[in-house]
C-alpha positions in Angstrom: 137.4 68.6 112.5 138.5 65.9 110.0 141.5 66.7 109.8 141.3 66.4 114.0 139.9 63.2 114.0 142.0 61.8 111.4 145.3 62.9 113.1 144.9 62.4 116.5 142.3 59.2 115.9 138.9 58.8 117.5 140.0 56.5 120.4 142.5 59.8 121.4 139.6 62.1 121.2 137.1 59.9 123.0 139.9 60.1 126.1 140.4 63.7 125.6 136.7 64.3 125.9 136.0 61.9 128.9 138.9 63.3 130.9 137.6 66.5 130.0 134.8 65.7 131.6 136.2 64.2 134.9 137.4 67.5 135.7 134.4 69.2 134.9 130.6 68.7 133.7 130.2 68.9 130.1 126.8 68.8 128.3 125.6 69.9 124.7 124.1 72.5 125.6 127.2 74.1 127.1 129.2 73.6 124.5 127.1 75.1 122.0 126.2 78.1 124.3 128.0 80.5 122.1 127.0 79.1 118.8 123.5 77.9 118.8 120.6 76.1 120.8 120.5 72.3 121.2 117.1 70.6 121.5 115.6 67.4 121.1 111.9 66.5 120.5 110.8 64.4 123.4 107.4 62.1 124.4 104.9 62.3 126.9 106.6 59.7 129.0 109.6 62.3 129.3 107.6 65.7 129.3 105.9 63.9 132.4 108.5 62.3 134.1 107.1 58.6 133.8 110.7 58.1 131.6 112.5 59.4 134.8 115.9 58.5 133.2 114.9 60.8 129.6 113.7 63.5 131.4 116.7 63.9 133.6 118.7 63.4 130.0 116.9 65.9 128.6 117.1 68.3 131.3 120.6 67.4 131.4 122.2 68.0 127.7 119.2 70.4 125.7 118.3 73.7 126.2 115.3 73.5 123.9 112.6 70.6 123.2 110.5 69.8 120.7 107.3 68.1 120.9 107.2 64.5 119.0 103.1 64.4 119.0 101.5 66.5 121.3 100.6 69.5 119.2 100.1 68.1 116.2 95.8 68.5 115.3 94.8 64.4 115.8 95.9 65.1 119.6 95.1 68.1 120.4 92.2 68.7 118.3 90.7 65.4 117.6 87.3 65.9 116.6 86.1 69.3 115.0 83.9 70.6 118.5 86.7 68.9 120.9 90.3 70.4 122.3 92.3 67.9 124.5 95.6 70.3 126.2 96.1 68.3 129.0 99.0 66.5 127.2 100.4 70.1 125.5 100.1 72.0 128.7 102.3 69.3 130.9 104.8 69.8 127.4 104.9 73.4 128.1 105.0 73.2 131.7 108.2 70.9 131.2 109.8 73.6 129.3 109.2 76.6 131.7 110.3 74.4 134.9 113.5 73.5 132.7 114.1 77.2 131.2 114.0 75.6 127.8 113.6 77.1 124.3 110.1 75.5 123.6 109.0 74.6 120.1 105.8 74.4 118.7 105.2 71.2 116.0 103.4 71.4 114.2 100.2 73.5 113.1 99.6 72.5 109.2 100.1 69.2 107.9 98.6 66.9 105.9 99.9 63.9 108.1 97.9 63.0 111.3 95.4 65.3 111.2 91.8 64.0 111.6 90.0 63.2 107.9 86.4 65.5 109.3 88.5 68.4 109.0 88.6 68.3 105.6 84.5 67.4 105.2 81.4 68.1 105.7 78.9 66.0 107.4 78.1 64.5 104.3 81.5 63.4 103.4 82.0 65.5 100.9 85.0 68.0 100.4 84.2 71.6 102.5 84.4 74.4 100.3 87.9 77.2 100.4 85.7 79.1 103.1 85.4 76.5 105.4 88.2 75.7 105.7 90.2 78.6 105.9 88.1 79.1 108.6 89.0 75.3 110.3 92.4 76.8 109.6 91.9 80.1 111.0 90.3 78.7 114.4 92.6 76.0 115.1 95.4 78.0 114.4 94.0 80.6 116.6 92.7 78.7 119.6 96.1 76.6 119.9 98.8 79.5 119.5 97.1 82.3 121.3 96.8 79.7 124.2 100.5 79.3 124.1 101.5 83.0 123.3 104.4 84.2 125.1 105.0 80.7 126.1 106.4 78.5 122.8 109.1 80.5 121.4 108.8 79.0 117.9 106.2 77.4 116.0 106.5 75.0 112.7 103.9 76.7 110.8 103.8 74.5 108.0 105.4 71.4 107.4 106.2 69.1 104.2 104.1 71.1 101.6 106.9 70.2 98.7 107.3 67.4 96.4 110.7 66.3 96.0 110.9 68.0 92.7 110.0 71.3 94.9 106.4 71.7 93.5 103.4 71.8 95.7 102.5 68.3 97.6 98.6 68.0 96.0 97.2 68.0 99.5 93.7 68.6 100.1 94.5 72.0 101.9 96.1 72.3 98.7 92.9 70.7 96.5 90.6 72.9 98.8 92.2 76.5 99.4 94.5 76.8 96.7 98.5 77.9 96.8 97.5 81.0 99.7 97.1 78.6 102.4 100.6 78.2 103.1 100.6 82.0 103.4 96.9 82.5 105.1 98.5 79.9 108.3 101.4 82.1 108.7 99.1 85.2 108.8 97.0 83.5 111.2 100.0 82.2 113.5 101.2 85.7 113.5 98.5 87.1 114.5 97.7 85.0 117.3 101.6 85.4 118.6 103.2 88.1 116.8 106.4 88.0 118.5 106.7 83.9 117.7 109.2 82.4 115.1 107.1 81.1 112.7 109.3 78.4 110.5 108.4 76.9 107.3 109.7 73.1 107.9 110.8 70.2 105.7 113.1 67.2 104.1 115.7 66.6 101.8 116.1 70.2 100.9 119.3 69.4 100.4 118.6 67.9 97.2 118.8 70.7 94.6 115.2 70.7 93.0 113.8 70.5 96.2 115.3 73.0 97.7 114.7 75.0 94.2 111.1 74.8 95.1 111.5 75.8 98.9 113.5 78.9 98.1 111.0 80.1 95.4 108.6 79.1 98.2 110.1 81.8 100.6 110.9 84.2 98.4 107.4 84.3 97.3 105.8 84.4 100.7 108.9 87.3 101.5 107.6 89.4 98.6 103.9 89.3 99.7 104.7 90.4 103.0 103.5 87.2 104.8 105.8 86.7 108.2 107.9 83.8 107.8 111.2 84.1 109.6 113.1 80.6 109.8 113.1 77.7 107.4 113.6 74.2 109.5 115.9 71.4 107.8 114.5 68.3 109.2 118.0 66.6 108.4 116.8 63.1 108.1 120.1 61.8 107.1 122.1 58.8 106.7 125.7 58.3 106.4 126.5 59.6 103.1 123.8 61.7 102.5 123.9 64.9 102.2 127.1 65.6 101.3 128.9 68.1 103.6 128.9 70.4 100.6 125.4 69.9 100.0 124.4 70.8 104.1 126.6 74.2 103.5 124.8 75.3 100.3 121.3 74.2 101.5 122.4 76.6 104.9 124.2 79.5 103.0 121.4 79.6 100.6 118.0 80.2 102.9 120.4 82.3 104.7 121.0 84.6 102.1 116.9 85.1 101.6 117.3 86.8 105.2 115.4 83.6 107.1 117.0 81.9 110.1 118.0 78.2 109.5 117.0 75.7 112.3 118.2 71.8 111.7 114.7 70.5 113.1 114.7 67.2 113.5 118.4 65.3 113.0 119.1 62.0 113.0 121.5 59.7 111.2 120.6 56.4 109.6 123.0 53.6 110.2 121.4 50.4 108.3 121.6 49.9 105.2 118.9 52.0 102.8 116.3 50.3 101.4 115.5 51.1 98.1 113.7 54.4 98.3 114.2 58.4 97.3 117.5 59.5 98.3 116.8 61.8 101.6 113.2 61.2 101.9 111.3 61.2 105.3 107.8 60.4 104.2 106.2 59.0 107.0 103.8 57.1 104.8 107.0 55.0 103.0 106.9 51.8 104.0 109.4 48.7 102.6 108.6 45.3 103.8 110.9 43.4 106.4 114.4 41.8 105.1 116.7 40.7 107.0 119.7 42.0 105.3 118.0 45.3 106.5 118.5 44.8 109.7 121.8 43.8 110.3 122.7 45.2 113.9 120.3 43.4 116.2 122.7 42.8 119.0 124.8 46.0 119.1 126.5 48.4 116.7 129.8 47.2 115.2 132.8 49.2 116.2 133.7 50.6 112.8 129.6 51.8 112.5 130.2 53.5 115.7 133.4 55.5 114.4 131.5 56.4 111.1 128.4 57.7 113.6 130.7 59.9 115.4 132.8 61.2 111.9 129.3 61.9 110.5 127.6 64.0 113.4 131.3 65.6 113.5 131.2 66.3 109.7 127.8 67.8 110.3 128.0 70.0 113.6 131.3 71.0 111.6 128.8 72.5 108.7 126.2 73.8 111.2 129.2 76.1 113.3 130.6 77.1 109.9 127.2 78.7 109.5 126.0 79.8 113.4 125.7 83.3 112.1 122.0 81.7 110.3 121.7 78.2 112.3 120.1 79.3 115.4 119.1 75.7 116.7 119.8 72.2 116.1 117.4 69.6 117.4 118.1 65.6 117.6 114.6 63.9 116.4 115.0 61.4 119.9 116.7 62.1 123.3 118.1 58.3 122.7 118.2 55.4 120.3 115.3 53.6 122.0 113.2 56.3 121.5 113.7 57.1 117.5 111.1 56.5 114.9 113.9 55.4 112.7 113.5 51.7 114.6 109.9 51.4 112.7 110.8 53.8 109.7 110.8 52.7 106.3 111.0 49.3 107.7 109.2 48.1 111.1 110.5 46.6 113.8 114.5 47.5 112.8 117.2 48.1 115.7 118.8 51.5 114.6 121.2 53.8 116.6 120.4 56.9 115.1 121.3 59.3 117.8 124.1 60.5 120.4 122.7 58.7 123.1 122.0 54.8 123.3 119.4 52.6 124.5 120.3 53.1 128.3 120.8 56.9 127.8 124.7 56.8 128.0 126.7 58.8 125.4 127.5 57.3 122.4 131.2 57.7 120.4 129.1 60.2 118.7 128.3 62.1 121.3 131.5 62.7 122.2 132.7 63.5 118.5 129.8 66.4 118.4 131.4 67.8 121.7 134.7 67.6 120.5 133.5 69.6 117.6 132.7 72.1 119.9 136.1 72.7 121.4 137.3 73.3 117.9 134.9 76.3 116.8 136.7 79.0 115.5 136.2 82.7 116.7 133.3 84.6 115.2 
């Protein structure tokens, strides 16, 4: 695909592409139909229609959606006696009107999850029993009401360090290194024909992903039921490397897993001085201007890097379609990412294929381009 783009140049592709497409409709999810699902992890405005134009895009381009908030515990279990589905079920509902692949996100985390979960009425920490048994039930009650419906669940999400040890989070503090494997147990058994995924950042980076693979390999040798690791792929433009997405891909796939990139975007401002790769939601780095540097629209030369970096990357994820079995934009447009408020609040990024009025970015058309050049299996 370099080579492609670097021969013909991206103003030739872009007309390529568009012609293409006068002749006849062309979507993601059409041009990745023998390769792999194409998703994107959408918010209640779209899942209910009050973003008419997202859910139309959405409906449009992916064949598989991820939920940004619905299903995680604060929402849908907010206080320890109290379920709220309303929001879930319209998610779900979305998915089966639209034929979609629907994802599950997430079901352990130690990131928006209410703090009584982890206490008594006291306030003091429960004991492992209790809360294996908070686990158990929540893990229960929310999958099983969902089986047969959410193809794919995120089991657990961000349990490493970036030196790939455990995170010391209180599920951690309180249960011990099992309760990664006692969720997927519990997910299993409430949907045993679901994907369960183990999902995280900057594996990419080699201790990291050191500590995931021990991770998996560990869980595979006790048996637990863990069949897909996600790679969030929270990236930016030179990070990671394309060799660095290939051996991250090549080597979960060789532990027998399925590979999913979870939750992609690509970071256009400059990075603010923070861990290489990280997606932390609790970084924060105060406002500079000199961070912020494309308030009124994205230079030209930006917008050609975009595209040559989502084409670098599809490049890596078809190389390896034989373990990627989806690939899911964190957005449906740039208006809608969390990288606007994400180390830095308030920022104007244009981290995705589609811009702020929903209309295909150079990018876009770079990734479909990518498309037309897949090899034969």
């Amino acid at each position: 695909m370099h080579g492609m783009l670097r021969a013909l140049g991206l103003a030739v592709v872009v007309a390529t592409v568009f012609v293409a497409r006068a002749q006849a409709p062309v979507t993601l999810k059409e041009a990745y139909r023998d390769a792999f699902a194409v998703g994107a992890a959408i918010n209640a405005a779209q899942f209910t229609e009050q973003d008419a134009r997202g859910a139309a895009l959405v409906r449009a381009q992916f064949n598989s959606i991820t939920p940004e908030n619905a299903l995680k515990w604060e929402n849908i279990h907010p206080r320890l006696d109290t379920y709220e589905f309303d929001l879930a079920d319209k998610y779900v509902a979305f998915g089966e009107q639209n034929h979609m692949l629907i994802v599950g996100h997430c079901l352990v985390w130690h990131n928006q999850i209410p703090g009584e979960v982890f206490r008594d009425n006291r306030g003091n920490l429960v004991s492992r029993k209790v809360l294996l048994k908070r686990m158990h039930d929540h893990i229960r009650m929310v999958v099983s009401r969902y089986k047969g419906r959410i193809n794919s669940w995120d089991v657990v999400n961000e349990a490493l360090n970036e030196d790939g040890s455990l995170r010391p989070t209180l599920w951690l503090k309180i249960i011990g290194e099992d309760y990664i494997a006692k969720a997927f147990q519990y997910a299993h058994e409430a949907d045993p024909r679901a994907e369960l995924t183990y999902n995280d950042y900057s594996l990419e980076n080699e201790p990291k992903r050191n500590g995931a693979l021990a991770l998996i390999k560990n869980l595979k040798a006790q048996g637990v039921p863990i069949t897909s690791v996600g790679l969030q792929g929270h990236d930016n433009l030179t990070w990671p490397s394309v060799a660095q997405q290939d051996a991250t891909i090549s080597a979960f796939g060789k532990l027998g897993v399925h590979v999913i990139i979870s939750e992609l975007d690509v970071d256009v401002l400059p990075t603010p001085p923070m861990e290489q790769g990280t997606a932390d939601v609790s970084a924060r780095v105060e406002a500079d201007p000199s961070l912020n540097p494309y308030t009124s629209g994205l230079p030209e030369g930006v917008q050609q890097a975009l595209a040559k970096r989502y084409a670098e990357l599809f490049g890596s994820f078809l190389r390896h379609r034989d373990v990627v079995q989806r690939v899911t934009l964190w957005g449906v447009s740039d208006a809608d990412s969390w990288r606007n408020n994400w180390p830095v609040r308030g920022r104007t990024n244009y981290p995705l294929l589609f811009d702020r009025n929903g209309q295909a970015k150079l990018a876009w058309t770079a990734v479909i381009q990518a498309a037309t050049a897949m090899p034969a299996n």
